[in-house]
GUPAVO-432322 format. One record per residue (C-alpha): x, y, z. Coordinates in steps of 0.5 Angstrom, whole numbers. Example, Ala and Ser with C-alpha at 12.3 -4.5 7.8 and 13.67 -1.06 7.14 Angstrom:
2
<rec xx="25" yy="-9" zz="16"/>
<rec xx="27" yy="-2" zz="14"/>
# end
This chain:
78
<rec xx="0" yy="0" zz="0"/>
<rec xx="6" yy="5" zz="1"/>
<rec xx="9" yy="4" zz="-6"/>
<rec xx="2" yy="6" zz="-8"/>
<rec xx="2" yy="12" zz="-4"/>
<rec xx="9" yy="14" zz="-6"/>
<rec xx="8" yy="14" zz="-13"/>
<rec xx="0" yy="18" zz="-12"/>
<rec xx="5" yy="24" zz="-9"/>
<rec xx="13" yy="23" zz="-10"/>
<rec xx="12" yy="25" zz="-18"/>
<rec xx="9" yy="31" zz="-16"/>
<rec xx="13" yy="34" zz="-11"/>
<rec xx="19" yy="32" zz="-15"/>
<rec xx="17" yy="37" zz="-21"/>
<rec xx="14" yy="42" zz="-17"/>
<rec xx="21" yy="43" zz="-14"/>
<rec xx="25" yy="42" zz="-19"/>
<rec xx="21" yy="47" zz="-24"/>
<rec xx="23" yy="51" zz="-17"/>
<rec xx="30" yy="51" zz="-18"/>
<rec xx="32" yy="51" zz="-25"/>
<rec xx="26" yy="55" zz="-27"/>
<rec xx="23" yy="51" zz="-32"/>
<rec xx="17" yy="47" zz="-32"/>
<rec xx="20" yy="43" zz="-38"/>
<rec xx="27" yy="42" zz="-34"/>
<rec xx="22" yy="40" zz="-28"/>
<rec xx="18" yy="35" zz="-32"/>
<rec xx="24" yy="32" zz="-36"/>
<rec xx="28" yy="31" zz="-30"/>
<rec xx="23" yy="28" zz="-26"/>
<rec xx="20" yy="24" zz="-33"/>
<rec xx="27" yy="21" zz="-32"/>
<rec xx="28" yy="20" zz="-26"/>
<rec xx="22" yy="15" zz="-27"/>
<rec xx="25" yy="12" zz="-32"/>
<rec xx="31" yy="10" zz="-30"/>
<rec xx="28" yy="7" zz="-24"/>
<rec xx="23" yy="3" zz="-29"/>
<rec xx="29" yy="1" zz="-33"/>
<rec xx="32" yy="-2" zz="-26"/>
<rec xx="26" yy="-5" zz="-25"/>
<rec xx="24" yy="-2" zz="-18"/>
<rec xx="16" yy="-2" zz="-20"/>
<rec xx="13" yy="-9" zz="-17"/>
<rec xx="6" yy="-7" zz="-23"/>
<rec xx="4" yy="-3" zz="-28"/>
<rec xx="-1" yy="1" zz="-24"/>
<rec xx="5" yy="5" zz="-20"/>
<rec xx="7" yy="7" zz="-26"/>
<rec xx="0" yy="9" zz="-29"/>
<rec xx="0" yy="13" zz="-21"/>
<rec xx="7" yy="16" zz="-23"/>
<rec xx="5" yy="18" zz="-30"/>
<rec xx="-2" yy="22" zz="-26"/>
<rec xx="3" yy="25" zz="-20"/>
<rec xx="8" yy="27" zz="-26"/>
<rec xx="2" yy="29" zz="-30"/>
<rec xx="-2" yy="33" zz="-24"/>
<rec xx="5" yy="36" zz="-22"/>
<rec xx="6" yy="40" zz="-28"/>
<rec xx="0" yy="42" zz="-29"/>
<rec xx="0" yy="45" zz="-21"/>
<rec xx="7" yy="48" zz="-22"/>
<rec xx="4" yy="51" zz="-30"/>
<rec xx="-3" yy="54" zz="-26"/>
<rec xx="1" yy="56" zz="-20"/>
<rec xx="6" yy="60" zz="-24"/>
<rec xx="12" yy="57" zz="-20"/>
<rec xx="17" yy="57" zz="-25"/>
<rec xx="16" yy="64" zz="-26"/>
<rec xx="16" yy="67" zz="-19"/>
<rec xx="23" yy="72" zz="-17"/>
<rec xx="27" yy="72" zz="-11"/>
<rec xx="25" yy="79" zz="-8"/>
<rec xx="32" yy="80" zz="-6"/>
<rec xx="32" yy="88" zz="-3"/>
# end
């Protein structure tokens, strides 16, 4: 049941903080679009349906990051 909740969030979180950092949506999903891979090439998943939810969470994280305008916001340095 862990397995199932980590992929629901972990994805998501990923790209909203990734995209915080380098600023970029795309540079946010891409990364966490290959870190999913490569942990799908590893053969960590134990079935298809975690990495359905890992592609939800992923889709769900750019879409937050992309309504929330996360990777446009500036440091208010003063």
């Amino acid at each position: 049941m862990i397995w199932y909740m980590l992929a629901a969030f972990f994805p998501c979180v990923l790209v909203v903080i990734f995209s915080a950092i380098t600023r970029s949506k795309w540079v946010g999903t891409l990364i966490t679009l290959i870190l999913i891979g490569a942990s799908v090439y590893k053969e960590f998943f134990h079935n298809e349906w975690i990495i359905f939810l890992d592609v939800v969470s992923l889709l769900a994280g750019y879409i937050i990051v992309d309504q929330l305008q996360i990777h446009k916001q500036q440091d208010n340095e003063g």
